[in-house]
N, C-alpha and C positions, 0 to 999 in steps of 0.2 A: 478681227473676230470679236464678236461681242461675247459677254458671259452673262451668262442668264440667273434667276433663283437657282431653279433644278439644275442647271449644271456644278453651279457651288454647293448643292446640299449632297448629287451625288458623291463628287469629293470630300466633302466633311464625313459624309457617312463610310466612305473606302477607308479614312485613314484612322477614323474613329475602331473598323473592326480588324486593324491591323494594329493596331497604338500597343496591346498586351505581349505582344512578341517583335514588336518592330527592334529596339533596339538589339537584339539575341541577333536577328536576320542581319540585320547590318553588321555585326560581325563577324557572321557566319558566312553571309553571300560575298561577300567581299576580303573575307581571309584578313578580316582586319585593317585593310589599307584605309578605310572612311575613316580614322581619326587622322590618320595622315592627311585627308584631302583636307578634314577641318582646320586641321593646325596651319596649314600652308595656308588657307584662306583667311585667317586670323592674322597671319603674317604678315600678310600683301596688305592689311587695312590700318594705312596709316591714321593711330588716332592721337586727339592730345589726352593730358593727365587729369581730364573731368572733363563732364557733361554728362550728356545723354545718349546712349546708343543703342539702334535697331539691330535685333535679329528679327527681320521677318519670315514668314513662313517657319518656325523653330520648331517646330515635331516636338521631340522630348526632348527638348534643351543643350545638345551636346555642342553648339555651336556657341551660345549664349555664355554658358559654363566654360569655357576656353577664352571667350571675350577676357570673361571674371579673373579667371586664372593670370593671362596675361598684361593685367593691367592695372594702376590704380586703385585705391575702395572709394575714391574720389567719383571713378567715371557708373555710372549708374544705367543698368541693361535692362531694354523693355523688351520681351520675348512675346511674338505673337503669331498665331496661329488659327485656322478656319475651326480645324477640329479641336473640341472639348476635351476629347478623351488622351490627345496628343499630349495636350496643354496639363492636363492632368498631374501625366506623369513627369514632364518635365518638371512641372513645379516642385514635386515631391522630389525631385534629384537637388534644386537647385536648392531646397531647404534645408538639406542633409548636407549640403557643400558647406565649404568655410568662409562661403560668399551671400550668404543667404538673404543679407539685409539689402543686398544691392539692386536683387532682381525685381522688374513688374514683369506681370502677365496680364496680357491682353486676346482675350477673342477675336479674330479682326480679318477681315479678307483684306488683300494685297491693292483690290482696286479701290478702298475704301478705308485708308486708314484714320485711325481717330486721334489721330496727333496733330498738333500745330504747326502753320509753318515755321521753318526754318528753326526747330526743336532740334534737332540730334545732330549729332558732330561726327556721326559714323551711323552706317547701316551694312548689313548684309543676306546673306537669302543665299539659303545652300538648298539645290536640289527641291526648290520649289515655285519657281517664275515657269518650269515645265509644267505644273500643273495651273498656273493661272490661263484662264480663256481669252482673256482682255490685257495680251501685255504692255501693248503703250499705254496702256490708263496705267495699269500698276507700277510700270518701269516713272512715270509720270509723277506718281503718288509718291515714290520713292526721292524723285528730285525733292518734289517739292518741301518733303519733313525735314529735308538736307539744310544744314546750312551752306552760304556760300565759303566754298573751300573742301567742303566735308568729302568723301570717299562713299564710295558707293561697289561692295567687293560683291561677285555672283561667283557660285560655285555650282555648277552643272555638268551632268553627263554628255557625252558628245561620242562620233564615231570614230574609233584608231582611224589616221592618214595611213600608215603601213600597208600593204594591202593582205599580205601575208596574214597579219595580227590582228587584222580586223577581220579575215574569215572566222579564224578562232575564236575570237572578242564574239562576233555575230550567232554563234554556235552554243555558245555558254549563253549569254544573254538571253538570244530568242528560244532556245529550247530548254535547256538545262534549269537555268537559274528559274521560270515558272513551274517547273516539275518541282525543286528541291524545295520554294516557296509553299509551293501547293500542300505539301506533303508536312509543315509546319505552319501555317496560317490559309490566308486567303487568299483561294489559286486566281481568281479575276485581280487583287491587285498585281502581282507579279506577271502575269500576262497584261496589263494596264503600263509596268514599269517601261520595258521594251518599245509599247508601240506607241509609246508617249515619247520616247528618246528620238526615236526614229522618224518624228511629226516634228522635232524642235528645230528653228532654225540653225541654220550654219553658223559656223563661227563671224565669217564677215558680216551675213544676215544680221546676228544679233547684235554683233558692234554697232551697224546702222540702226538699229532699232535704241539702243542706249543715246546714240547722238541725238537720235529725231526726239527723244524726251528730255531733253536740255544738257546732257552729261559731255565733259568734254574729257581730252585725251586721253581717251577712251584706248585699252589695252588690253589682248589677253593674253595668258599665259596655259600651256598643256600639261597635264603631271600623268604621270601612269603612261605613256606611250600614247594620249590623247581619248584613254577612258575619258576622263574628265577633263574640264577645263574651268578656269577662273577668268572673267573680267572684271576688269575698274575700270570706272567711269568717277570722274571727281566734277563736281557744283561748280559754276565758273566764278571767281570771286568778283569780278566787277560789278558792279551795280545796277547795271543792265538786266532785268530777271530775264531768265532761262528758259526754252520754251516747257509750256505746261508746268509753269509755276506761278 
């Protein structure tokens, strides 16, 4: 699938008129468990004790901020995002933290990053490779800033296996959680959240899609009953470059 201007502007502009209540929602829609998924994704991403590391797609920075947290004041976090208004406020959080000098911020679509190659020693991307239009260019663009060896952790939504729990799960989602959205921000993006879940590929899908942009042993892992899910995908260290690098 290609992605167009307007398709990236509509995005920018959805998360731009969510960005003043986003983080409230995620701990309200979620009763709290998103810092759980973020830490767990922090966890899985082995890095070393300096360089450079991507959060891409970073909304307001709670991903980024947890990099910080755990690691280093050696390893140094570039936080990037489509929307301004996201970035915004991440910034303001990450300036208030006791990591402040660590952080860039960068404006930046996922298919088009403005980084060098083989720059960063870790990246990651929570709950935003579902809203890129183009994800082998971006999953691509992501190899490529990698160095070889580096980690590459996804943290995305996905549908409960249970079949029980994923009626329930489907119930909250598709109806519920748009009403409760609606009624504190912007009822199109939460009716947007669902039927963007429910468009993303599968979990084997998207593993092949991580290999086909050069990432090797490739794995994921479920948390939440398979609300969400994390993959890794790691740079191959040989010297052979990787495809779409």
């Amino acid at each position: 699938m290609q992605s167009t201007g307007n398709d990236r502007q509509k995005i920018g502009a959805m998360f731009d008129a969510v960005a003043p209540r986003y983080d409230l929602l995620n701990r309200l829609l979620s009763l709290g468990i998103d810092r759980y998924w973020r830490r767990c994704a922090v966890r899985w991403l082995q890095l070393p004790s300096q360089g450079t590391v991507l959060d891409a797609a970073s909304g307001t920075g709670d991903v980024a901020l947890e990099i910080a947290r755990r690691t280093p004041a050696e390893l140094q976090v570039v936080a990037s995002d489509i929307s301004a208004e996201m970035l915004c406020r991440g910034r303001e959080k990450m300036l208030a933290s006791a990591h402040g000098q660590r952080f860039f911020v960068v404006r930046a679509d996922c298919e088009a990053l403005p980084l060098a190659a083989d720059l960063c020693v870790g990246a990651t991307i929570a709950f935003g490779i579902r809203n890129v239009a183009d994800r082998p260019t971006a999953l691509r663009e992501l190899c490529r800033i990698l160095q070889p060896g580096a980690q590459l952790v996804v943290l995305e939504f996905s549908e409960p296996l249970h079949p029980l729990f994923r009626v329930c799960y489907q119930f909250y989602f598709h109806r519920l959680l748009p009403f409760l959205g609606g009624l504190l921000s912007q009822a199109a993006a939460y009716r947007y959240l669902p039927d963007s879940v429910q468009r993303f590929p599968s979990r084997g899908a998207f593993k092949e899609l991580l290999s086909e942009a050069g990432f090797a042993g490739v794995a994921h892992r479920d948390l939440s009953g398979g609300i969400v899910t994390l993959y890794r995908g790691q740079v191959p260290k040989e010297s052979t470059p990787a495809v779409g690098r």
